[in-house]
C-alpha positions as CSV (number, residue, x, y, z in Angstrom):
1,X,81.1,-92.4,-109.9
2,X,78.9,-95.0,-111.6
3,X,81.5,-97.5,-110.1
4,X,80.6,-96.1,-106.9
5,X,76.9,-96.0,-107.8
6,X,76.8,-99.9,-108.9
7,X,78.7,-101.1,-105.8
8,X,76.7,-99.1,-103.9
9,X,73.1,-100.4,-105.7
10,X,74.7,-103.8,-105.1
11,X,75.1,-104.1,-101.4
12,X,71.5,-102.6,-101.1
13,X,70.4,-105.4,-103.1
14,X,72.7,-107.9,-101.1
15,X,70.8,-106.4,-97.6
16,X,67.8,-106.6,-99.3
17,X,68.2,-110.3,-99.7
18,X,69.6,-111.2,-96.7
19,X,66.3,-109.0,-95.1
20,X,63.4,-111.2,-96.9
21,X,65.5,-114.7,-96.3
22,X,65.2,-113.9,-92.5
23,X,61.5,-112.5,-92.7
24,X,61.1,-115.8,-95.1
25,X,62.4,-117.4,-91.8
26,X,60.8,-116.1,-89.5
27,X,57.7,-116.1,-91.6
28,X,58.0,-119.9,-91.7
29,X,58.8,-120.3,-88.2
30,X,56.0,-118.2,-87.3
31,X,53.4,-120.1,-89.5
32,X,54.5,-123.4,-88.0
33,X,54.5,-122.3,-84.6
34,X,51.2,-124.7,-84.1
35,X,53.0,-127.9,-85.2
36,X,56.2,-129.9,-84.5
37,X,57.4,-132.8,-86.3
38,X,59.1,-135.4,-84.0
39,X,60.6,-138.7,-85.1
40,X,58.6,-141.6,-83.3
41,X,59.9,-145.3,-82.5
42,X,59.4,-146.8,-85.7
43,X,61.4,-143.7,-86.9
44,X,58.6,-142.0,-88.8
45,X,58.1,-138.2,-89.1
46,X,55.0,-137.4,-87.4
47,X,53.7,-134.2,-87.1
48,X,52.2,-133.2,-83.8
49,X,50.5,-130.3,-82.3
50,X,52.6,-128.1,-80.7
51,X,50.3,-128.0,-77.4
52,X,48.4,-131.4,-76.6
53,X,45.4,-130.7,-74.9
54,X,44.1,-134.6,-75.2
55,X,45.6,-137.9,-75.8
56,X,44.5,-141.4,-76.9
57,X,46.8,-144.2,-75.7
58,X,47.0,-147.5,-77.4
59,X,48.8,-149.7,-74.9
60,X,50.9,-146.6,-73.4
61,X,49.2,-145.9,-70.6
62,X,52.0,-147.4,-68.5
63,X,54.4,-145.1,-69.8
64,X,51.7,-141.7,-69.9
65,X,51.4,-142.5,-66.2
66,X,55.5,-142.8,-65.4
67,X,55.3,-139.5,-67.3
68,X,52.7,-137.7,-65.3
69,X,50.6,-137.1,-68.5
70,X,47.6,-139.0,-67.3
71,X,45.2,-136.0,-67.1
72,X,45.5,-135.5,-70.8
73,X,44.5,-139.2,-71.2
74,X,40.7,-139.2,-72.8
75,X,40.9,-142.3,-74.2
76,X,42.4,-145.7,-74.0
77,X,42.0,-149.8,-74.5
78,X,40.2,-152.5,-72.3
79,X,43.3,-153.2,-70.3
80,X,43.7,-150.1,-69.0
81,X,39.8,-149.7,-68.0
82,X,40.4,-152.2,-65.2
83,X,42.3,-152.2,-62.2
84,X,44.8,-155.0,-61.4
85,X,47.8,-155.6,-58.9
86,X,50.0,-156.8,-61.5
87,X,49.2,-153.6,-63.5
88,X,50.2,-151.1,-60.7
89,X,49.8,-148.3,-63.0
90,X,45.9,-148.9,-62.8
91,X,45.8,-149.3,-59.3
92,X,46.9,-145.3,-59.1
93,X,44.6,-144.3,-61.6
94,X,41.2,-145.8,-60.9
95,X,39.8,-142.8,-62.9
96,X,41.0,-144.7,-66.0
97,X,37.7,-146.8,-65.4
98,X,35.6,-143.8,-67.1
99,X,37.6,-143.7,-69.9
100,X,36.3,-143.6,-73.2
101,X,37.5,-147.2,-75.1
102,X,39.3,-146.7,-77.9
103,X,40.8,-150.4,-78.7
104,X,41.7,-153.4,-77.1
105,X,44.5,-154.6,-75.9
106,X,46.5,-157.7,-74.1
107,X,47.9,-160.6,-75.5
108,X,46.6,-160.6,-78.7
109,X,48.0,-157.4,-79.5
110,X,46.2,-153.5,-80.4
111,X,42.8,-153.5,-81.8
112,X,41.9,-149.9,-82.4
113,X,38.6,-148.9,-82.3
114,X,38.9,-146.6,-84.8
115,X,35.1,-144.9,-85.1
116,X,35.3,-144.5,-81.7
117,X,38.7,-142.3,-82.1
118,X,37.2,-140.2,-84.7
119,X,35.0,-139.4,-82.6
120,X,37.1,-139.0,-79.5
121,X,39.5,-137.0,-81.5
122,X,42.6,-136.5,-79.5
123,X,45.1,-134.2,-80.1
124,X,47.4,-137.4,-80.9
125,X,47.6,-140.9,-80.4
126,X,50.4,-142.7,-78.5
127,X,50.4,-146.4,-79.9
128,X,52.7,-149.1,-79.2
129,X,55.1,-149.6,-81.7
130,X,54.7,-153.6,-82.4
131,X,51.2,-152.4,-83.8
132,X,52.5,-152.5,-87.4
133,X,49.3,-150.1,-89.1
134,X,50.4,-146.4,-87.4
135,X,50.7,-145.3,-90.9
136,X,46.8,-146.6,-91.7
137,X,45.3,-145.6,-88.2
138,X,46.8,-142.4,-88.9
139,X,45.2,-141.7,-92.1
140,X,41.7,-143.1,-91.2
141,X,41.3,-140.9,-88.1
142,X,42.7,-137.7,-89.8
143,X,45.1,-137.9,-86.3
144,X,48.7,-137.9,-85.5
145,X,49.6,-141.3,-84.7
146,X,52.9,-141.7,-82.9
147,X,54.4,-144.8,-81.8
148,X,56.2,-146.1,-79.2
149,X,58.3,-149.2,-77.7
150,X,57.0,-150.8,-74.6
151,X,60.6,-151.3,-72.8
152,X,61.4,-154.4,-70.6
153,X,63.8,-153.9,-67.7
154,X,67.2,-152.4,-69.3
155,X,66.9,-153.2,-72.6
156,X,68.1,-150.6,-74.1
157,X,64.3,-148.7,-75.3
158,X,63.0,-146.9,-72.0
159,X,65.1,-143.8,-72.8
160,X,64.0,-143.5,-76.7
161,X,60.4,-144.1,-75.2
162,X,60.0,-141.7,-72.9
163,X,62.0,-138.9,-74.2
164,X,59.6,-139.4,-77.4
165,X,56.5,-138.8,-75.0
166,X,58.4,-136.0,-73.6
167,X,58.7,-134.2,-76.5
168,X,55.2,-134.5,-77.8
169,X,53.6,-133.2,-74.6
170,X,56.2,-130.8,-74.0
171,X,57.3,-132.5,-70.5
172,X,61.1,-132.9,-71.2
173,X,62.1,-131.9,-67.7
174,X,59.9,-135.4,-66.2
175,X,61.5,-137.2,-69.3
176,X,65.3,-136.5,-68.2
177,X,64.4,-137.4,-64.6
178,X,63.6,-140.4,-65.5
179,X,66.1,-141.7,-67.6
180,X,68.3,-140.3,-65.1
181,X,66.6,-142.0,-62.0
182,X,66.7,-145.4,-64.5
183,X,70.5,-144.5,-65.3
184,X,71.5,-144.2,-61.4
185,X,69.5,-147.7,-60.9
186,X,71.2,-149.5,-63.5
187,X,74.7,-148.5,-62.6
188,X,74.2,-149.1,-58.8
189,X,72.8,-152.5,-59.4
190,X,75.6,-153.6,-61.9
191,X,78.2,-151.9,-59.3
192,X,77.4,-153.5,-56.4
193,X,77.9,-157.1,-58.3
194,X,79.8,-156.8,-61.5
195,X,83.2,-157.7,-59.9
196,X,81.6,-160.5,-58.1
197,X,84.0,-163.9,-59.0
198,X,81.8,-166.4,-61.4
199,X,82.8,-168.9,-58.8
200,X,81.5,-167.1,-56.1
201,X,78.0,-167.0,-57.6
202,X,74.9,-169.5,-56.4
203,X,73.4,-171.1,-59.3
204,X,69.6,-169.4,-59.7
205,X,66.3,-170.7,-60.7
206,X,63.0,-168.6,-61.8
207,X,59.7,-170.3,-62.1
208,X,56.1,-169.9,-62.4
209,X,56.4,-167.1,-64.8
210,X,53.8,-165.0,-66.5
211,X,54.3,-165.2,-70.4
212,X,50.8,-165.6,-72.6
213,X,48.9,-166.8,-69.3
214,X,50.1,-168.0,-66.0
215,X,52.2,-171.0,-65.2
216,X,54.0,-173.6,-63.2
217,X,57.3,-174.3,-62.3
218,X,58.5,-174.6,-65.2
219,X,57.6,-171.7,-66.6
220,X,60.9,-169.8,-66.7
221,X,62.8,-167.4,-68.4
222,X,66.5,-167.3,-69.8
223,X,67.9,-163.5,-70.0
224,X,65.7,-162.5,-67.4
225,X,65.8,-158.9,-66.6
226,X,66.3,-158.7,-62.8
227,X,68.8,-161.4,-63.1
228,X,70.9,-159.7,-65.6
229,X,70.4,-156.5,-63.8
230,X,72.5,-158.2,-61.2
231,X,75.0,-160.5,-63.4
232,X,73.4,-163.1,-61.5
233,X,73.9,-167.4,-62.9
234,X,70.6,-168.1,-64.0
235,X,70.8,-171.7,-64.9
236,X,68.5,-171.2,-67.9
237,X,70.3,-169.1,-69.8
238,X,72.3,-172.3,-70.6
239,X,70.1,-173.2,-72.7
240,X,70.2,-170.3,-75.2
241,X,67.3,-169.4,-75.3
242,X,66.3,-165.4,-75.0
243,X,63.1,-165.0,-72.9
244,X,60.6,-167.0,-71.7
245,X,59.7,-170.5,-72.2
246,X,58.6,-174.0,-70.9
247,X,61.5,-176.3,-69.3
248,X,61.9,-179.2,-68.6
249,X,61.7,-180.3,-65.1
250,X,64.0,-183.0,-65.1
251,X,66.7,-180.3,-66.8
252,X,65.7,-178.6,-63.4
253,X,67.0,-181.7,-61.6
254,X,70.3,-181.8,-63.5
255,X,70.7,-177.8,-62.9
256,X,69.9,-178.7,-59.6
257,X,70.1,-174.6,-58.9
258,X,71.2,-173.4,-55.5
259,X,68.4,-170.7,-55.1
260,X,65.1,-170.7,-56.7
261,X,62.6,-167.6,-57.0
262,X,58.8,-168.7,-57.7
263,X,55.9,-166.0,-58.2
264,X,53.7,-166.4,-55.5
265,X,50.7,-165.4,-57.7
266,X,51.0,-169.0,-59.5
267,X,51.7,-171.2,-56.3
268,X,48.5,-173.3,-56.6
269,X,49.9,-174.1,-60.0
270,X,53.2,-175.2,-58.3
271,X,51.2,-177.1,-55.6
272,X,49.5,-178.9,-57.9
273,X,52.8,-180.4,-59.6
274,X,54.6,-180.3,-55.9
275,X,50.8,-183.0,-55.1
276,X,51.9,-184.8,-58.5
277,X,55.5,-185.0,-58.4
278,X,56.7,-184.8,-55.0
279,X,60.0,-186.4,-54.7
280,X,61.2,-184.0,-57.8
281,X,60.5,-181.3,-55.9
282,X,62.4,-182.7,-52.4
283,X,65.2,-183.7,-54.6
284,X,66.2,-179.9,-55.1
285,X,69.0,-178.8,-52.7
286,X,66.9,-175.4,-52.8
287,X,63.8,-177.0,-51.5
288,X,65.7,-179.0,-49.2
289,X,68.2,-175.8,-47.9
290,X,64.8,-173.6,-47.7
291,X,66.0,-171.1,-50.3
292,X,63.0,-170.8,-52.3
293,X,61.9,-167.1,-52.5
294,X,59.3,-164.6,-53.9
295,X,59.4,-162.6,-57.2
296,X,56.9,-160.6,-57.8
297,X,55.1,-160.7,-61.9
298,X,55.9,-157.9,-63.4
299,X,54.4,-159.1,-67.2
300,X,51.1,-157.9,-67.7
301,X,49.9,-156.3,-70.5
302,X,53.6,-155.4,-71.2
303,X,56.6,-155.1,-68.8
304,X,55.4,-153.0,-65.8
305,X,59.2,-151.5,-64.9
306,X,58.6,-150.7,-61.8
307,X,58.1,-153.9,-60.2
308,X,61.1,-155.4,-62.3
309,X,63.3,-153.0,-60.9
310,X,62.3,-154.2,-56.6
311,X,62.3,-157.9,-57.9
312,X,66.2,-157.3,-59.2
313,X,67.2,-155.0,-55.6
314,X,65.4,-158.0,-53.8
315,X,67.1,-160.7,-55.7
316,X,70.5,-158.9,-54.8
317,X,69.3,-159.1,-51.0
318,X,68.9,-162.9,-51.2
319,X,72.0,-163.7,-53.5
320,X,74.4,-161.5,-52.7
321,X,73.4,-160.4,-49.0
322,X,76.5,-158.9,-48.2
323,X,76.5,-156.6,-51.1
324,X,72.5,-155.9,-50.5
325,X,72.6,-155.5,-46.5
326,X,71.6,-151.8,-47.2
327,X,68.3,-152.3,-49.0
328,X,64.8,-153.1,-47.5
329,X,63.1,-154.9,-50.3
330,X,59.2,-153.6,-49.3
331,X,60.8,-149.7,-48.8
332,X,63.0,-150.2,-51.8
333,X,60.0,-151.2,-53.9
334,X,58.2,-148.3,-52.6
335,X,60.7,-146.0,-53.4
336,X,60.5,-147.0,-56.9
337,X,56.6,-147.0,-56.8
338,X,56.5,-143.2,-55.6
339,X,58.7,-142.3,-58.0
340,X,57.5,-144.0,-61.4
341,X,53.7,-144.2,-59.9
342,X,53.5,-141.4,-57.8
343,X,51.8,-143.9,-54.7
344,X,53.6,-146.2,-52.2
345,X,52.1,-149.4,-53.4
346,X,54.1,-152.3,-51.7
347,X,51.4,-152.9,-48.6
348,X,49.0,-154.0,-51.2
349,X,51.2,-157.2,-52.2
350,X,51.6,-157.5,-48.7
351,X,48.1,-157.6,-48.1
352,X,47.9,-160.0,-50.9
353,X,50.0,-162.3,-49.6
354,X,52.9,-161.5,-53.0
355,X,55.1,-159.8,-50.9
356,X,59.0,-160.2,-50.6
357,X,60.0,-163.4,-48.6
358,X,60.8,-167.2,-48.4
359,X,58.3,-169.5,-49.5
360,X,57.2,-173.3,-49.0
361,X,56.5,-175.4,-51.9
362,X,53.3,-177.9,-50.7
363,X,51.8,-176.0,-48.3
């Protein structure tokens, strides 16, 4: 009977436990239930509110808007205050004008203004993640400070980036659509060329690139996004270099590049070197052939994705035109605008003369 008894006394004791470690649970669960920790782009474990009724965006913006979080934007740098055709994301939010300033942005990289986001005070601050003082900016504003990689076209951080944002503002559904939308681009893109014969490829030019101000025609770029997008032969990625730089032109001459894609933003700069150096220029078999085309700038104040994306589907119509002859550049582009931006944006580049198209060097 006291066998019993003990056995008995034990398993009460055993139910007992097992009862307050799931109310300790639950308890703890429950007492949480107004914060979340999530693991940012630098990989640090920030704790967030559980509902975000406000945000401060320190070069995000971009990325808030692709995410249909604008609204909850109070607050946000210099760049974002003004509107700009090579920052289309402005352009759909001319609201963002009236936004409080919070730091500066651009080229020289995130000053936060940090009085002004004490006062502000957000719910949490979305920061890019080259700014190297989150940890600092966090514990002077007494506000979560989460950071996140401004991607370039395919490289690998979009995904990471936006399902971050998605999980702070509780918009996971808008996160997966777009990195599916992004997935299905990517795969058609590579599809429709990756089986393409090297030999069977036209040499490629890009010039009078964007990269810390505007320039000519040799501003170029090796590894560049819409190129690789479509396994295009960019001549400059000979020269092993990984981005953007100055070349020379008469490494241009020995390339001598069967097509060759200009920005039309920067053609007085190329006029002005076409007015010095003529007979370069009418030495290119491009020039000569008339296959000199349009790509739109898509670096400003970061990489804005969505015009990367129509530069690579137009690229595909003009070097591979048989594997493009579905795709109409200006309702491709606005395709991607509506999606990312939520407006159909092309007709302004249009109207700006930076639309899709041949173009003259000299005139």
């Amino acid at each position: 009977m006291k066998k019993v008894l003990m056995v008995l006394i034990s398993l009460v004791m055993v139910v007992s436990l097992a009862a307050c470690s799931n109310a300790s649970a639950t308890s703890s669960s429950s007492g949480d239930s107004g914060t979340k920790v999530i693991t940012d782009g630098l990989g640090r474990q920030v704790e967030v509110p559980t509902k975000i009724d406000s945000v401060g965006s320190l070069g995000v913006m971009r990325l808030l808007t692709y995410m249909q979080a604008t609204d909850l934007v109070t607050g946000a740098t210099d760049m974002d205050n003004v509107q700009e055709l090579t920052r289309p994301y402005t352009l759909v939010n001319p609201n963002f004008a009236k936004l409080v300033q919070i730091g500066q942005g651009g080229a020289g990289g995130i000053v936060p203004f940090e009085e002004e986001i004490t006062k502000l005070a957000p719910d949490v601050i979305f920061v890019v993640s080259d700014y190297a003082q989150a940890d600092e900016l966090q514990a002077k504003t007494g506000i979560p400070v989460v950071a996140i990689a401004n991607p370039g076209l395919f490289d690998g951080k979009m995904a990471a980036s936006i399902d971050i944002i998605g999980q702070v503002l509780g918009k996971e559904d808008r996160a997966k659509e777009i990195n599916t939308y992004m997935d299905n681009a990517q795969k058609d893109l590579n599809d429709r060329t990756k089986d393409i014969a090297a030999a069977n490829k036209p040499t490629v030019y890009n010039g009078a690139l964007n990269f810390k101000g505007k320039h000519g025609f040799d501003g170029t770029s090796a590894n560049y996004g819409p190129f690789v997008a479509i396994n295009a032969n960019n001549v400059a990625d000979q020269t092993g270099q990984k981005g953007a730089f100055i070349v020379d032109l008469e490494q241009v001459l020995a390339w001598n590049p069967s097509i060759i894609f200009l920005n039309p933003e920067n053609m007085d700069l190329v006029n002005q070197q076409y007015a010095e150096k003529p007979d370069f220029f009418t030495s290119l078999d491009a020039v000569k052939n008339n296959k000199v085309y349009s790509q739109l700038a898509y670096n400003n104040n970061y990489t804005n994705i969505e015009i990367a994306l129509a530069d690579a589907y137009y690229s595909g119509t003009v070097i591979y035109p048989d594997k493009f002859s579905d795709i109409d550049p200006g309702k491709k582009a606005d395709e991607i605008f509506k999606f990312l931006l939520g407006q159909e944006l092309y007709s302004k580049y249009v109207a700006a003369g930076q639309s899709f198209g041949p173009l003259t060097i000299g005139k």
